[in-house]
N, C-alpha and C positions, 0 to 999 in steps of 0.2 A: 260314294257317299250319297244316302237317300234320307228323305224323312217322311213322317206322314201329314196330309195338310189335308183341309175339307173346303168343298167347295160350297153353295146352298142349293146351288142348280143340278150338279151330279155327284155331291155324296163324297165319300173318302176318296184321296187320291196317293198314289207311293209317287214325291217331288224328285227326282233324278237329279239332284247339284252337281255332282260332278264323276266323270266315268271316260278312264284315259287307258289305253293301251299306248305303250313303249314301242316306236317303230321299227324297234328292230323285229318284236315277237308277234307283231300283226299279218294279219295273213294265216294262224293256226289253229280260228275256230275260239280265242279267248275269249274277244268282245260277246261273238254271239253265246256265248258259255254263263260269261255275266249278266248278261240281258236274258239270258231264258232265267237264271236263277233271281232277278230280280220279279220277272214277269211270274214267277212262282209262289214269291211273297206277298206281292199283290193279290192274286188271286185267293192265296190264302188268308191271309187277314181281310180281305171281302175290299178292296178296291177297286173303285167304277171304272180307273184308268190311273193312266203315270203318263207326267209331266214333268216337262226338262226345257232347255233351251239351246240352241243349236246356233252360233256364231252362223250371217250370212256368206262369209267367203270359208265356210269350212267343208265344202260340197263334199268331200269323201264321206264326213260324217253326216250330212242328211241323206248321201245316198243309203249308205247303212242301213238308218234306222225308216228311210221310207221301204226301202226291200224288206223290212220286218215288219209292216203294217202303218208306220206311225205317220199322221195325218201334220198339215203345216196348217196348223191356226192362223199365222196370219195371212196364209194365203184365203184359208177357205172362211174363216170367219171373222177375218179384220181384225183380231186381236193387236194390240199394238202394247211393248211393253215400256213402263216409265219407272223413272224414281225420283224423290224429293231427297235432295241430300242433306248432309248433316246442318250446313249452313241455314239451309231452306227451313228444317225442322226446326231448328232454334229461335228463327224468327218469328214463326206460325206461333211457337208453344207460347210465346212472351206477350202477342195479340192481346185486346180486348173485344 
């Protein structure tokens, strides 16, 4: 599952939500089959890059997608990711 988002600093981006191969069929070339067809769309609807998230204790999966190019923001530029949850949101909205 993908969408597209935009960033203001690099332009359109293809967002990677979510992309699972079944253990049993892994190992035959699928993941990297979906990722080049993904990397395809991208390119063609003119995105700067694709972003995704990668659980830290999922090391198979960042070894993956760093063997295909994909760089670790928060390693290399601090990025750190948050969220305000529903709770949080409903407080804020009701403020003066």
């Amino acid at each position: 599952m993908y969408y597209f988002t935009y960033d203001p600093w690099i332009g359109k981006l293809l967002y990677l939500e979510d992309f699972y191969v079944m253990q049993e069929y892994r190992g035959f070339g699928i993941g990297s089959e979906i990722l080049r067809n993904l990397s395809h769309t991208a390119v063609k609807t003119r995105c700067s890059s694709m972003h995704f998230l990668v659980a830290e204790w999922n090391k198979p999966s960042i070894e993956f997608y760093k063997r295909r190019g994909a760089s670790d923001l928060s390693l290399e530029e601090g990025w750190r990711l948050f969220k305000i949850n529903k709770e949080a949101l409903l407080k804020m909205s009701v403020e003066e």
